[in-house]
C-alpha positions as CSV (number, residue, x, y, z in Angstrom):
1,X,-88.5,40.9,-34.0
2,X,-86.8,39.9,-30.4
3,X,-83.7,38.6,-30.3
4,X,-83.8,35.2,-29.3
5,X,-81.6,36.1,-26.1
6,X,-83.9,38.3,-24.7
7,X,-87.1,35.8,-25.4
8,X,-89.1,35.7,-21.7
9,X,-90.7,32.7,-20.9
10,X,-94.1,33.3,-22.5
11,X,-91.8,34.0,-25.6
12,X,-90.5,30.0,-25.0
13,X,-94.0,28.1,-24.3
14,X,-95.4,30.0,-27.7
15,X,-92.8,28.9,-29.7
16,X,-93.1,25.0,-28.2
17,X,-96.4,25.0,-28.7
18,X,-96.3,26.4,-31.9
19,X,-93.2,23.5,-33.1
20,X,-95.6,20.9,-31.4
21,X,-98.4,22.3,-33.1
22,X,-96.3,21.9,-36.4
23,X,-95.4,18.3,-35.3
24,X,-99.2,17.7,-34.6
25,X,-100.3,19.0,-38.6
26,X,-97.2,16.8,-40.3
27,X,-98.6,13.4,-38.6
28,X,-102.1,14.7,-39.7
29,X,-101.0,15.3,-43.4
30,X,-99.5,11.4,-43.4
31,X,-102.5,10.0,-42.1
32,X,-104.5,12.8,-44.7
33,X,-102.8,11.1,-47.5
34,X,-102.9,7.5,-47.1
35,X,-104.3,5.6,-49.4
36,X,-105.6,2.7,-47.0
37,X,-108.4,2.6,-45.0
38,X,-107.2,2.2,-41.6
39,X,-104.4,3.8,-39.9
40,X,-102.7,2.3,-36.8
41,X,-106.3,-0.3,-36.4
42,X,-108.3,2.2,-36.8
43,X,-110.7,3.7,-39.9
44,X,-108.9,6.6,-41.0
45,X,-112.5,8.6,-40.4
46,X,-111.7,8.7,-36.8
47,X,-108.6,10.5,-37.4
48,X,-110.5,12.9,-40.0
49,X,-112.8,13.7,-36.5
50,X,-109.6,14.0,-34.2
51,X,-108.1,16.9,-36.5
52,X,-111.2,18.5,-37.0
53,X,-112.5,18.3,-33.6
54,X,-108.7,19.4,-32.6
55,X,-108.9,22.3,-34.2
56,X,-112.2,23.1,-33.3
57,X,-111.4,22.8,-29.5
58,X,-108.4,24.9,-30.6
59,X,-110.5,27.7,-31.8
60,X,-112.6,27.6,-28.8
61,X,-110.4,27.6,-25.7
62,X,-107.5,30.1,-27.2
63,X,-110.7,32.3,-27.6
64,X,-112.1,31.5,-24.2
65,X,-108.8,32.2,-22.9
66,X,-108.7,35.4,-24.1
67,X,-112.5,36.5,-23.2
68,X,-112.3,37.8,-19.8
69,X,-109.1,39.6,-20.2
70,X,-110.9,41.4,-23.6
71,X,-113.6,41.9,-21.4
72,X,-111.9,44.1,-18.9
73,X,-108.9,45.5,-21.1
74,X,-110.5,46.4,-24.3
75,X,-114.3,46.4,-23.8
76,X,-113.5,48.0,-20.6
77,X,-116.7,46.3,-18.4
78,X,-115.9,45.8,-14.9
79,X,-114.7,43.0,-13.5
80,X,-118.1,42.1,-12.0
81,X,-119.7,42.7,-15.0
82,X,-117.1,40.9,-17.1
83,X,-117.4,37.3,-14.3
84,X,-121.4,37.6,-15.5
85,X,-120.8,37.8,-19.1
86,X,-118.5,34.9,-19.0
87,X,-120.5,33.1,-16.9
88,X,-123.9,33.8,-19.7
89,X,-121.6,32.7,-22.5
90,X,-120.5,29.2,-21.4
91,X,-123.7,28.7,-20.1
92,X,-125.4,29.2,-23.6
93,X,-122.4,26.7,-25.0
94,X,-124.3,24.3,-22.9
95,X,-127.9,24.5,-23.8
96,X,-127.7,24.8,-27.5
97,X,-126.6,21.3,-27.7
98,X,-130.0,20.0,-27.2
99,X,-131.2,22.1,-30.1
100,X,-128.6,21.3,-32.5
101,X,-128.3,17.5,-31.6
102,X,-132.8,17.4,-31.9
103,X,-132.3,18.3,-35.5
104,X,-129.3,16.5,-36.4
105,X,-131.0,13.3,-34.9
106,X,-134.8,14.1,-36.3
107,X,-133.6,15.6,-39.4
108,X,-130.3,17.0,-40.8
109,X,-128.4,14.2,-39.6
110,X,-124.9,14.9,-38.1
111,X,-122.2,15.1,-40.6
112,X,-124.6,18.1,-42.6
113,X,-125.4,20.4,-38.7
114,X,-121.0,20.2,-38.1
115,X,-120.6,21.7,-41.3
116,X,-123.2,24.1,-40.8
117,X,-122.1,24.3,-37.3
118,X,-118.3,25.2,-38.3
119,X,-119.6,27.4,-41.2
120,X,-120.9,29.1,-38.2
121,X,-118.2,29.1,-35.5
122,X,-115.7,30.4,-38.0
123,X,-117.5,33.4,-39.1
124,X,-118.2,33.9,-35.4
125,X,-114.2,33.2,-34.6
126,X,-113.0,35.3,-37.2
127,X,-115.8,38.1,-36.3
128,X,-114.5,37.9,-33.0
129,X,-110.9,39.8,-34.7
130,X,-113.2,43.1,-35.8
131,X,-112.2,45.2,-32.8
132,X,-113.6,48.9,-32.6
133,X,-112.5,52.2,-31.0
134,X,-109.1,52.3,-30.2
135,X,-107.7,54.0,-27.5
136,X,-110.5,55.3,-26.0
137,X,-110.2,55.1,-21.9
138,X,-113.9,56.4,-20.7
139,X,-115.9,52.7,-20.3
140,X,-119.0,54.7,-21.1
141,X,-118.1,55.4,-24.4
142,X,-116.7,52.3,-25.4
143,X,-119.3,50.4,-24.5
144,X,-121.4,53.1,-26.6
145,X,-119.6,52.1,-29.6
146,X,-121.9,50.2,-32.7
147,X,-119.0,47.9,-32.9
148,X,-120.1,46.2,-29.0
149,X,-122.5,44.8,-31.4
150,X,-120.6,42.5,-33.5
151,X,-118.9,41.2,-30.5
152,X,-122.1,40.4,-29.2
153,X,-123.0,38.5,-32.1
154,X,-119.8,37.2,-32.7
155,X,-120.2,35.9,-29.4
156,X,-123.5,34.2,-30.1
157,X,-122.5,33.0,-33.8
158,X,-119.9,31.0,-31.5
159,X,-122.5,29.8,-29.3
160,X,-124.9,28.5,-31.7
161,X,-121.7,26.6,-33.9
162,X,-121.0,24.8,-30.9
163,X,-124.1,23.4,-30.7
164,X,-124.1,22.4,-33.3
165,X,-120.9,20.8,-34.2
166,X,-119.9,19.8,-30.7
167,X,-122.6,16.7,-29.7
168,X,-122.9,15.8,-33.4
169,X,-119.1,15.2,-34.6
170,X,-118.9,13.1,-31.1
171,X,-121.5,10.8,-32.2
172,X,-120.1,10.4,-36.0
173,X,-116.9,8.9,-33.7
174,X,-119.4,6.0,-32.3
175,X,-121.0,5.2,-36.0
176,X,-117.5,4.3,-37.2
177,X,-117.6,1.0,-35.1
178,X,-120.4,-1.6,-34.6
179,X,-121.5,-1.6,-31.2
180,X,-119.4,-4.5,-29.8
181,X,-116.3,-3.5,-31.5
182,X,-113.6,-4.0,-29.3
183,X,-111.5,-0.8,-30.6
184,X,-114.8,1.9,-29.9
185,X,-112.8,2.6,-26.1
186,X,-109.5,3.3,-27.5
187,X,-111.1,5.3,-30.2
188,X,-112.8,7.7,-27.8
189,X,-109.2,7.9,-26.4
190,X,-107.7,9.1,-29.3
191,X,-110.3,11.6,-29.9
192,X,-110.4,12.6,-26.3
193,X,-107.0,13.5,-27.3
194,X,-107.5,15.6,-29.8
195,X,-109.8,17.7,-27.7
196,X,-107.2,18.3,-25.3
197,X,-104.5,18.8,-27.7
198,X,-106.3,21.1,-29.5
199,X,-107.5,22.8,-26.5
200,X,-103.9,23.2,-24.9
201,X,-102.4,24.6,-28.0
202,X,-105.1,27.2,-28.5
203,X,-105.1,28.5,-25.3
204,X,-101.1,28.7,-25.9
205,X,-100.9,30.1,-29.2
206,X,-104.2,32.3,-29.4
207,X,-103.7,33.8,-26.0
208,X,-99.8,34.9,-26.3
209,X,-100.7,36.6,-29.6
210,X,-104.0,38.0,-28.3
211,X,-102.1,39.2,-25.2
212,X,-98.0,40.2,-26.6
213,X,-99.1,41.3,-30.5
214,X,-103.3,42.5,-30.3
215,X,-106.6,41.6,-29.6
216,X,-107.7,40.9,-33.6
217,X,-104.3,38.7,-33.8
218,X,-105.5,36.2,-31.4
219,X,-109.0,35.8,-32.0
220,X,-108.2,35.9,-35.9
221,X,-105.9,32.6,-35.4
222,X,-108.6,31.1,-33.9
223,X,-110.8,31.9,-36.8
224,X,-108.3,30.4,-39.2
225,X,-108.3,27.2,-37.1
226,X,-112.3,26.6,-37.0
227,X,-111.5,27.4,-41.2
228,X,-109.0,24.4,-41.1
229,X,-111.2,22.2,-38.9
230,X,-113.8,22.7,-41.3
231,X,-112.1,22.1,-44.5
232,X,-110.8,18.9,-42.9
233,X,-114.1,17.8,-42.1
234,X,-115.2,18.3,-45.7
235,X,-112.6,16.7,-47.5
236,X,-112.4,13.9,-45.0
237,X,-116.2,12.8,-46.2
238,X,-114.8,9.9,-48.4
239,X,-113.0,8.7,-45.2
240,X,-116.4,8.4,-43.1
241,X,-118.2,6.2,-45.3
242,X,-121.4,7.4,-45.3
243,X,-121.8,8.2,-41.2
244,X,-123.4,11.0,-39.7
245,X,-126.2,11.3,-42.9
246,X,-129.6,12.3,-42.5
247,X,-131.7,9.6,-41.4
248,X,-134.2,9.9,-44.3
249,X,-134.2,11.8,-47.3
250,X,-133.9,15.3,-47.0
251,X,-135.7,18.0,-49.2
252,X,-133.6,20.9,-50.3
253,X,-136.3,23.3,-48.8
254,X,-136.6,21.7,-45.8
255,X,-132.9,21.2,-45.4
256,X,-132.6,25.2,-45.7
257,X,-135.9,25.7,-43.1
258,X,-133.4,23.8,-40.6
259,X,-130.9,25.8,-41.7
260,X,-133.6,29.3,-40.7
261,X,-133.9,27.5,-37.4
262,X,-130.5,28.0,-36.4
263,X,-129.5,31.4,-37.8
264,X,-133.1,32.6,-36.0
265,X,-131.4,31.1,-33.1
266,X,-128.1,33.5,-33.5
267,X,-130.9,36.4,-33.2
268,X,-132.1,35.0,-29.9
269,X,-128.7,34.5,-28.1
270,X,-127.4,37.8,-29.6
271,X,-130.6,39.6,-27.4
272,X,-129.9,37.2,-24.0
273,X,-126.5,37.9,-23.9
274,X,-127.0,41.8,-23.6
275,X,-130.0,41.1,-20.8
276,X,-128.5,38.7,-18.5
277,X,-131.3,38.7,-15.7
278,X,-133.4,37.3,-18.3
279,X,-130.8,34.0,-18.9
280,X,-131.3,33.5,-15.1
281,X,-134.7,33.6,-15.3
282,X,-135.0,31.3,-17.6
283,X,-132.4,28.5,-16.4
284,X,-135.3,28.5,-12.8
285,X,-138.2,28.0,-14.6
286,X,-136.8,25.5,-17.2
287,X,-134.9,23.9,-14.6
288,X,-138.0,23.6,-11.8
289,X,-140.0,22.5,-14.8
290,X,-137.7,19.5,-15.8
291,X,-137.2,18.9,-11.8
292,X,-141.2,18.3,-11.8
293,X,-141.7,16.5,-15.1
294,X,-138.6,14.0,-14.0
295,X,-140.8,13.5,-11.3
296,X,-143.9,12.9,-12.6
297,X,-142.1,10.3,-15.1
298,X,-140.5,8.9,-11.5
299,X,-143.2,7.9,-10.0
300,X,-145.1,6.1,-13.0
301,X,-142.0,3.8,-12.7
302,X,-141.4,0.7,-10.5
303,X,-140.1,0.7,-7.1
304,X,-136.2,0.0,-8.5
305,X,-136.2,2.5,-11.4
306,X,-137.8,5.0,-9.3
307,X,-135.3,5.1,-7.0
308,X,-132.4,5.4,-9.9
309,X,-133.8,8.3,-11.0
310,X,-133.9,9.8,-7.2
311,X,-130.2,9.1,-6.9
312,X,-129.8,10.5,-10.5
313,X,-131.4,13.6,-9.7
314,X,-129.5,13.8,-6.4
315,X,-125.8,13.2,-8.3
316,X,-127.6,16.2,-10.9
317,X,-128.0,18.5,-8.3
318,X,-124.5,18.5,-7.6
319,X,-123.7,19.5,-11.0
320,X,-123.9,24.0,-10.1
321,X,-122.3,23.2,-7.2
322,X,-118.9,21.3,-8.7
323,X,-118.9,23.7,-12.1
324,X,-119.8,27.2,-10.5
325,X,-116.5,26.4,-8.7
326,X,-114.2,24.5,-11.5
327,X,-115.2,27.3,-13.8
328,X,-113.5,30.6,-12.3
329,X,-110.7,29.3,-13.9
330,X,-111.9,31.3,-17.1
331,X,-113.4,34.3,-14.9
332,X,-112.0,35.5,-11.8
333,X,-109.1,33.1,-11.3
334,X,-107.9,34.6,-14.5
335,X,-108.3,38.1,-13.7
336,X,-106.7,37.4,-10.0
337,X,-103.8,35.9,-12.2
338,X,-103.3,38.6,-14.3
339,X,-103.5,40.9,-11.2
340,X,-102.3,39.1,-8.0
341,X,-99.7,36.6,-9.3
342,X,-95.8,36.3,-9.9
343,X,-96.4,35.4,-13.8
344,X,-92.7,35.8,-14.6
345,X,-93.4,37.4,-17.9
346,X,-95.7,34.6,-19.0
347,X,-99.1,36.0,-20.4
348,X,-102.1,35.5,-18.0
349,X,-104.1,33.3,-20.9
350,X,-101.2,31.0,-20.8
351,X,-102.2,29.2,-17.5
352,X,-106.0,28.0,-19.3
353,X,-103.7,25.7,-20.7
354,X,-102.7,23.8,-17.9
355,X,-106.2,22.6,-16.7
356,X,-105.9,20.3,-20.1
357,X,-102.3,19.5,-20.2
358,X,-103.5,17.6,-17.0
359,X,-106.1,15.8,-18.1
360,X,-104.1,14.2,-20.8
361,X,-101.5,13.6,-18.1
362,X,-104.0,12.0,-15.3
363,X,-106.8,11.2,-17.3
364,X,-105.0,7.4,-18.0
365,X,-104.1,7.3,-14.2
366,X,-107.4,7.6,-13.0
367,X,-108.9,5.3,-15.2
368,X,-106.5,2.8,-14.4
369,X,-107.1,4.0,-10.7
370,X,-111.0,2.5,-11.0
371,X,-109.7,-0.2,-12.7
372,X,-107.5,-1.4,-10.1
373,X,-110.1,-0.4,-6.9
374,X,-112.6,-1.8,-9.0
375,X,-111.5,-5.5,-9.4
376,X,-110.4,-5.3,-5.5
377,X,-113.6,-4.5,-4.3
378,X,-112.8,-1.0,-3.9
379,X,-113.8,1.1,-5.9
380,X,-115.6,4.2,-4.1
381,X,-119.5,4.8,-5.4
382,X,-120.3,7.4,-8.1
383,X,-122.1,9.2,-5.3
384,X,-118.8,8.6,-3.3
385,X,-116.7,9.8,-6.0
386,X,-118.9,13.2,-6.2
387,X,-118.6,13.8,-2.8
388,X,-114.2,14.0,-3.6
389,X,-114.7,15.7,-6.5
390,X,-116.3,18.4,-4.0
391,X,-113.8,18.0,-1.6
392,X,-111.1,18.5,-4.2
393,X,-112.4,21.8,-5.9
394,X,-113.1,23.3,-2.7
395,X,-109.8,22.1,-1.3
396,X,-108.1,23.9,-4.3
397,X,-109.6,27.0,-3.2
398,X,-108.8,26.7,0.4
399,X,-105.0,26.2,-0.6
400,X,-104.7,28.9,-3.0
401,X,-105.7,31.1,-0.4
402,X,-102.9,29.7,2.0
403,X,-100.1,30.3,-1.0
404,X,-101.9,34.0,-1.4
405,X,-101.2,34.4,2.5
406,X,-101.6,38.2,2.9
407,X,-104.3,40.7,1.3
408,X,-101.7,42.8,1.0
409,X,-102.5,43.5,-3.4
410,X,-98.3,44.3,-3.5
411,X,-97.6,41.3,-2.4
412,X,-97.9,38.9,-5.4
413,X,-98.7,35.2,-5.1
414,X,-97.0,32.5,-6.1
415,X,-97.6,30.5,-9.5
416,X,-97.1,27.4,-8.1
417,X,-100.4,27.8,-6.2
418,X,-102.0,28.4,-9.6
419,X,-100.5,25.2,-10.7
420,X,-101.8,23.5,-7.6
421,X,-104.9,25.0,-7.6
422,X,-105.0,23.4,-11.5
423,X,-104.3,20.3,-10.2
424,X,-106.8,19.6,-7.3
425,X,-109.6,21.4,-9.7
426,X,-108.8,18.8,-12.3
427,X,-108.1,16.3,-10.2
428,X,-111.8,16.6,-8.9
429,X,-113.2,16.9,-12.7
430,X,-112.0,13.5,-13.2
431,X,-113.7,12.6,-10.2
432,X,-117.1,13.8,-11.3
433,X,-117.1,14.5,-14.9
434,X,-116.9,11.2,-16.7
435,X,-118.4,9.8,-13.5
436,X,-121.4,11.3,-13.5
437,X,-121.9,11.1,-17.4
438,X,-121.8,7.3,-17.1
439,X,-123.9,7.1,-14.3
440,X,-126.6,8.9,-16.2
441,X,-126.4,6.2,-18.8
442,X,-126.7,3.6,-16.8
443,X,-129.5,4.4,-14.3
444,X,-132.0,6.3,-17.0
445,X,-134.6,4.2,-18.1
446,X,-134.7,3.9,-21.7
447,X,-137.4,6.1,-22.5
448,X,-135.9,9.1,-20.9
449,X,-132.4,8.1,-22.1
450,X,-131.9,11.1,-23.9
451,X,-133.5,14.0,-21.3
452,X,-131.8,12.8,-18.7
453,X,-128.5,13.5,-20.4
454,X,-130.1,16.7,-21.5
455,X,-131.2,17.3,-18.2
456,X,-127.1,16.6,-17.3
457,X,-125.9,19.4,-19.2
458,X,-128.6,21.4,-18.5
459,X,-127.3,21.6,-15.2
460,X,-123.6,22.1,-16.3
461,X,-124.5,25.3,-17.9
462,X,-126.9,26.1,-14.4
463,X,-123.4,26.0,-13.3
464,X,-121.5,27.8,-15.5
465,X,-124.0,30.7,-14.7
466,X,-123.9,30.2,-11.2
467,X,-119.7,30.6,-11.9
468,X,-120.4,34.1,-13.5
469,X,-122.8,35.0,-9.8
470,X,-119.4,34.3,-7.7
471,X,-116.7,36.0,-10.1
472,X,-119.6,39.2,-10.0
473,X,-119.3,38.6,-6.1
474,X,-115.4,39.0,-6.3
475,X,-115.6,42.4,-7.8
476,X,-117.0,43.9,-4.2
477,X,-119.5,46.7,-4.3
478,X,-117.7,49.1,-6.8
479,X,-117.1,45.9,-9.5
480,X,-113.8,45.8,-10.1
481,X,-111.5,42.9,-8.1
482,X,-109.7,43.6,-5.1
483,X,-107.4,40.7,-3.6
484,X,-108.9,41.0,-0.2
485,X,-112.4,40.5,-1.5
486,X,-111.8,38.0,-3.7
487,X,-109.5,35.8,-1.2
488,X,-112.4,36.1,1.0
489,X,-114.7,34.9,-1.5
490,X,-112.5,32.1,-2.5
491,X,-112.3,30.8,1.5
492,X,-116.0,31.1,1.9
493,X,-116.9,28.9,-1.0
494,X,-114.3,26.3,-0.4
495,X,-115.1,25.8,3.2
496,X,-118.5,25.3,2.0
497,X,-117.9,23.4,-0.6
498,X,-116.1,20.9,1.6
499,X,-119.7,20.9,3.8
500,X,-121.6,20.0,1.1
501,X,-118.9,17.5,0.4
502,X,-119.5,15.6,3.9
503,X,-122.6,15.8,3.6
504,X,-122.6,13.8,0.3
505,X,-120.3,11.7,2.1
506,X,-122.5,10.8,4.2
507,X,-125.5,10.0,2.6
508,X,-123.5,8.3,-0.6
509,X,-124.3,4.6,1.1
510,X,-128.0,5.6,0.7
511,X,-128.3,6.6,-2.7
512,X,-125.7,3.8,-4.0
513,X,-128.9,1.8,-2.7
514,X,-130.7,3.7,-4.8
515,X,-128.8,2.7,-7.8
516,X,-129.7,-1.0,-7.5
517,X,-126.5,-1.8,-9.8
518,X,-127.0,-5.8,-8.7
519,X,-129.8,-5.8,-10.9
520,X,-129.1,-3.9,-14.1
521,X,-129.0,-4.9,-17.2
522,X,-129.6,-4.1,-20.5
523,X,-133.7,-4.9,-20.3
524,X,-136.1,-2.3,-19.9
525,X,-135.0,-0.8,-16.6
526,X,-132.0,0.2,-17.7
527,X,-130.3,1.7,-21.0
528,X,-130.7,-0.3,-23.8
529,X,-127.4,-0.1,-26.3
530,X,-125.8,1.5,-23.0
531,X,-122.6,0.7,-24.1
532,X,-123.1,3.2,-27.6
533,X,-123.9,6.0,-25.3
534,X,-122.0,5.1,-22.0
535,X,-118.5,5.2,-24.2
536,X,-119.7,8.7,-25.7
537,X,-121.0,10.0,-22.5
538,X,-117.2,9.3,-20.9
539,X,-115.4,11.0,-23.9
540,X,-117.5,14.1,-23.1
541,X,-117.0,13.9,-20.2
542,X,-113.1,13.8,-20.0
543,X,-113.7,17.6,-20.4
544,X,-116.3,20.3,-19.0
545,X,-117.3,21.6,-23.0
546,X,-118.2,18.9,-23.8
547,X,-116.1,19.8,-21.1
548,X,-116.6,18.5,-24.2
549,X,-113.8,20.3,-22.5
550,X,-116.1,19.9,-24.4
């Protein structure tokens, strides 16, 4: 045990988070054990969602944090290879979505696919702690080891949970409140929260003890905090009142075919994550297939909805450029962190918690930002607001390299870059993120409501991968990350970045026409029951896993 005097400053933001993680389960157990329905206005379901959405989130990004530094240090992949398997992994968190939100809508109905999604994450979480070979220093023979292949489906047990449980247990939030209940805004807010929270502490508390104490430490705390989230959940049903059941009956049989469908669906991420050409593959020709049948649907339309979904698919196609950027924060900006920067003892998964710890700090600021533009006349377009949210995340690049200065890899960069670099990259996400999910609710006609926000996060995880393609590119021709290479990378993608930016810029005034916003409304054009889905789609949004960080 370390003497208290000699603590480093890691030693201090663990043990914070771990008293404000205390302070955080205290408030949870008083709210746990009232006996009236409501707590603080609200039903006390929502605050059975915040806690076990908190802990889920918790599970998720202390063992994201950790995943690229496991990668390289105990897997012993390259650092190429490690930016592609990161990059393959959080674009799978994004496509399973559709399939576990399809059956929990058709069938299951949501509150039975998160308990079967959490059943799922956990034993993938706590899977995630089996480590195998120790010691051993030739990659070759690592990566030989039988063990590779419980991280890989460890990996994909995570993969499918999230789909799962992450779409569904935001919708359970909405059927907790009619439609026109005043309260559904700040109830997104608090459990908008509780993603954040949960994903600040995790990355805290499951990356100092993955990185100062052992692999199978960390990843096994985030396995016992998908166990909590999920025992929440289940004793919390009482508190949701019947939300989230199946929308008909359900026969046992066919409840445990649905069941099949998603452990099948383990199988089949557990094989795309060890062939990662086919992944790519397969996000072009699903993606130019949606691109055409979105068209086809187009121009069936009228003049006016036509052209919304033309500027939708334009704001869409921004999607891989904004995320293949924001996301090197797990991948390459991570490794150059652990490699490149003046940490002052702090442990390199540490820093994944800043990105959230500003979103609950700015996230009120911008809102009240478009507030106050808005009722002045203001306000920039959504188109407009991309076009920033591009200039930001390139500008954060562009500036990082400035703090870096020389290529010199002795000469270590500053951490106040990776702060800044933090803050224009989430600066930017609150530019786009929430943005651009709202916009998709309100320009989709009603029939394609629900492909068009697939078709949204379809294009997240396009990015995601796309994120994986750069970190690869920062590992030069022999895979493993040099600062001159990477720095290089870095200025090249932000200075285009920035282009794409102006050129957004530019043609923003022409698709806002596109959007015909003096004529929607709630008819047949537009989203019917906008406001059920427009509130939901901004709480994803607030983060990238759902950003839910999501």
């Amino acid at each position: 045990m370390k003497d208290i005097a000699s603590w480093t400053e890691g030693d201090w933001i663990a043990a914070i988070a771990a008293v404000a993680l205390f302070a955080v389960l205290a408030i949870g157990g008083v709210i746990a054990t009232r006996k009236s329905e409501e707590f603080a206005g609200h039903p006390r379901g929502l605050f059975v969602l915040f806690y076990a959405e908190m802990w889920e989130r918790f599970s998720y990004y202390g063992m994201r944090a950790l995943l690229i530094l496991y990668l390289v240090k105990f897997w012993l992949f390259t650092d190429s290879d490690s930016n592609l398997i990161y990059g393959a992994y959080t674009s799978l968190v994004y496509i399973t979505p559709v399939l576990g939100g399809y059956l929990a809508d058709r069938w299951l109905g949501q509150r039975k696919a998160v308990v079967f999604g959490g059943l799922v994450l956990a034993l993938g979480h706590l899977l995630m702690a089996y480590e195998g070979l120790q010691g051993v220093t030739d990659p070759a023979v690592k990566q030989a080891d039988p063990a590779i292949n419980a991280f890989w489906l460890a990996l994909a047990l995570i993969i499918v949970g999230s789909g799962f449980l992450k779409a569904n247990i935001s919708v359970i939030v909405g059927q907790l409140y009619g439609l026109r209940d005043t309260r559904r805004d700040a109830a997104y807010t608090v459990f908008y929260m509780g993603v954040n929270t949960g994903a600040a502490l995790g990355s805290i508390l499951v990356g100092y003890l993955g990185e100062t104490i052992g692999w199978s430490w960390g990843f096994g705390l985030a396995g016992i905090g998908m166990v909590l989230g999920l025992i929440i959940f289940m004793l919390g049903k009482p508190a949701l009142k019947g939300k989230g059941e199946p929308p008909a009956p359900l026969a046992k049989k066919h409840e445990m075919m649905l069941y099949a469908i998603g452990a099948a669906s383990v199988t089949v991420i557990w094989l795309l994550l060890q062939y990662i050409d086919v992944i790519q593959t397969m996000l072009i020709v699903a993606g130019v297939a949606m691109l055409l049948y979105t068209l086809y649907e187009a121009f069936k339309l009228p003049k006016e909805p036509r052209e919304r979904i033309f500027a939708i698919l334009f704001l869409i196609a921004l999607n891989p450029v904004f995320w293949g950027l924001f996301e090197q924060a797990g991948g390459s900006l991570s490794l150059y962190t652990d490699k490149f920067v003046d940490r002052g003892g702090v442990p390199t998964s540490l820093f994944q918690s800043i990105n959230p710890i500003y979103i609950v700090l700015l996230g009120p600021i911008f809102a009240g930002l478009w507030q106050w533009l808005g009722k002045r006349g203001w306000e920039p377009s959504a188109p407009a607001k991309f076009g920033y949210a591009l200039i930001q995340v390139g500008l954060g690049f562009l500036v990082f390299v400035w703090g870096a200065g020389t290529n010199d890899p002795a000469v270590m960069t500053s951490v106040v870059f990776v702060f800044l670099i933090y803050f224009l990259h989430t600066s930017g996400e609150l530019c786009l993120s929430p943005v651009g999910l709202s916009a998709m609710t309100r320009l989709a006609p009603l029939h394609l409501a629900s492909f068009i926000m697939g078709a949204w996060f379809y294009m997240t995880a396009v990015g995601n991968f796309v994120a994986g393609k750069i970190g690869e590119a920062t590992g030069g021709e022999g895979g493993e990350m040099s600062k001159a290479v990477t720095l290089a990378v870095y200025t090249k993608i932000g200075w285009v970045t920035i282009g794409i930016a102006v050129v957004v810029l530019a043609l923003s005034p022409f698709v806002k026409r596109w959007m015909h916003l003096d004529t929607l409304d709630d008819g047949a054009d537009g989203l019917a029951g906008g406001d059920e889905f427009g509130i939901e789609a901004q709480e994803a949004g607030m983060h990238p896993e759902l950003k839910p960080k999501a």
